[in-house]
C-alpha positions as CSV (number, residue, x, y, z in Angstrom):
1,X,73.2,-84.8,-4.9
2,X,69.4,-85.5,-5.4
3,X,69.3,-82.7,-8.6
4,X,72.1,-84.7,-10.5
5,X,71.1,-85.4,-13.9
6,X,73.7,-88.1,-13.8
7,X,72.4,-91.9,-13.2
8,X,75.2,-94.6,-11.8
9,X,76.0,-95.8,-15.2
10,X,76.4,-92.3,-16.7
11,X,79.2,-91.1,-13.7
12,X,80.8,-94.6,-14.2
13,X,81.3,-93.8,-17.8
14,X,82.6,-90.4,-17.4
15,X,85.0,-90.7,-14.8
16,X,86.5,-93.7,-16.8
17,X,86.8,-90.8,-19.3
18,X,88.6,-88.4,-17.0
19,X,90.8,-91.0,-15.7
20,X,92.3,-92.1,-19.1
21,X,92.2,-88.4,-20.0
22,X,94.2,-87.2,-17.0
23,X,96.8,-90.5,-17.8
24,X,97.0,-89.3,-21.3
25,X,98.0,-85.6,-20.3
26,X,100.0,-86.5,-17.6
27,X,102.1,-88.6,-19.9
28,X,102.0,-85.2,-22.5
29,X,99.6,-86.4,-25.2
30,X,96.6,-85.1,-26.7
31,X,92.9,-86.8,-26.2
32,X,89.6,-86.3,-28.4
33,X,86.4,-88.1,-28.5
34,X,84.7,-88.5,-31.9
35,X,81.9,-86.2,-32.9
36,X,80.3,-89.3,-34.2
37,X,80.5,-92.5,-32.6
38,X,80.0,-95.6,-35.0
39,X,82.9,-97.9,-34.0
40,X,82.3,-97.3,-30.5
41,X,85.4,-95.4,-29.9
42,X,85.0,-93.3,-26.2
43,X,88.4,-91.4,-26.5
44,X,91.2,-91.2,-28.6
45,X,94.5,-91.2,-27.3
46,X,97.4,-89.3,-29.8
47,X,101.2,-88.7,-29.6
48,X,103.4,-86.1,-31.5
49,X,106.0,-86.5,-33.6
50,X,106.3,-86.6,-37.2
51,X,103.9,-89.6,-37.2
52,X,101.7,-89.0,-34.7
53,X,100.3,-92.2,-33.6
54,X,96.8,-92.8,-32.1
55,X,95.4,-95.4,-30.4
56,X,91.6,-95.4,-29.7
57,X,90.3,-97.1,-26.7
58,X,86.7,-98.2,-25.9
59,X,86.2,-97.6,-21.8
60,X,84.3,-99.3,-19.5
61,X,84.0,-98.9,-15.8
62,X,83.0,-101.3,-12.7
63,X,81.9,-101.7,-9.3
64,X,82.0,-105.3,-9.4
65,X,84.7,-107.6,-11.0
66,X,84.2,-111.1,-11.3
67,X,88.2,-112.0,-9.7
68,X,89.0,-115.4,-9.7
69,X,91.9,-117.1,-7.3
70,X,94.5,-117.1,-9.6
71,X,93.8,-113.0,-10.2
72,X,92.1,-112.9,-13.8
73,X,89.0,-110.9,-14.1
74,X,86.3,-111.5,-15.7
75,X,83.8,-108.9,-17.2
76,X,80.9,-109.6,-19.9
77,X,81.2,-107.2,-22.8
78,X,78.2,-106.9,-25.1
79,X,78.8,-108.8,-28.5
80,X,78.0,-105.4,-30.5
81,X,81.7,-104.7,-28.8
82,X,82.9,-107.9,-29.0
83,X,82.1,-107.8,-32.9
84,X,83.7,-104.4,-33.3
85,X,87.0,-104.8,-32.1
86,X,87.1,-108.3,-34.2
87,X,86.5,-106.1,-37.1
88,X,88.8,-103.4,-36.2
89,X,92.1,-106.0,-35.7
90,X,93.8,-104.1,-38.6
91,X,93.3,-100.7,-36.2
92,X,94.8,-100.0,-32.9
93,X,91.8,-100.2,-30.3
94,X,92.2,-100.9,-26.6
95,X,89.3,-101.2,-24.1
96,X,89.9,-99.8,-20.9
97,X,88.1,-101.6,-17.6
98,X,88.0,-99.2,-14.7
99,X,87.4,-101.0,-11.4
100,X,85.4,-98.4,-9.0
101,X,84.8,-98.9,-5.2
102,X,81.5,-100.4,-4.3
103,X,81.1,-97.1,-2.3
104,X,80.2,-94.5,-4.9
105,X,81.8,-91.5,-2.6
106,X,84.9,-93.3,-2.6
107,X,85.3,-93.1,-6.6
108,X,86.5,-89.5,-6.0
109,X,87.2,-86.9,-3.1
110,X,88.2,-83.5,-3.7
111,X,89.9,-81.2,-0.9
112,X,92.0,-77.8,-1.7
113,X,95.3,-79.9,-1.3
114,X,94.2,-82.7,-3.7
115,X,92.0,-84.2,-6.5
116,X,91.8,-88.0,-5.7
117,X,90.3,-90.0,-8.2
């Protein structure tokens, strides 16, 4: 679409939102993104129960991986992130690198039988 008000960077972002989100409710939890983000926190991820753990995950999507042979990945996080999750070691944080196709209509296709992401 030419009228999106969406650049690249802002669908890659999102749709690594939706895919976590749609993992999380598939597997029957709840998800919520902070009102305020100072910890760089993109979604929080939280199970029931008496307890009811959360873990909160910091997301990231890609159309290009650095793979090496032996099937590592490399990706260069910022060191505002790399700082934050060093300081938040006592907290449960994940980050969350979605791999997209080089082909932006391939990241998702929609038909009445199915939502493909």
């Amino acid at each position: 679409m030419k009228d999106g008000l969406l650049t690249e960077s802002d669908k890659k972002a999102e749709l690594s939102v939706i895919y976590v989100k749609a993992l999380a409710i598939s597997a029957g939890y709840i998800t919520s993104v902070p009102e305020i983000d100072h910890d760089s926190i993109d979604l929080r991820v939280q199970a029931g129960g008496s307890i009811r753990p959360a873990i909160d995950f910091q997301l990231k999507a890609t159309s290009s991986l650095d793979k090496a042979e032996d099937g590592s990945i490399r990706y260069r996080l910022k060191s505002k992130t790399i700082m934050i999750f060093e300081l938040k070691l006592r907290h449960v944080s994940l980050l969350v690198l979605l791999e997209l196709p080089q082909d932006e209509s391939q990241w998702m296709t929609i038909s009445s039988d199915e939502l493909v992401l």
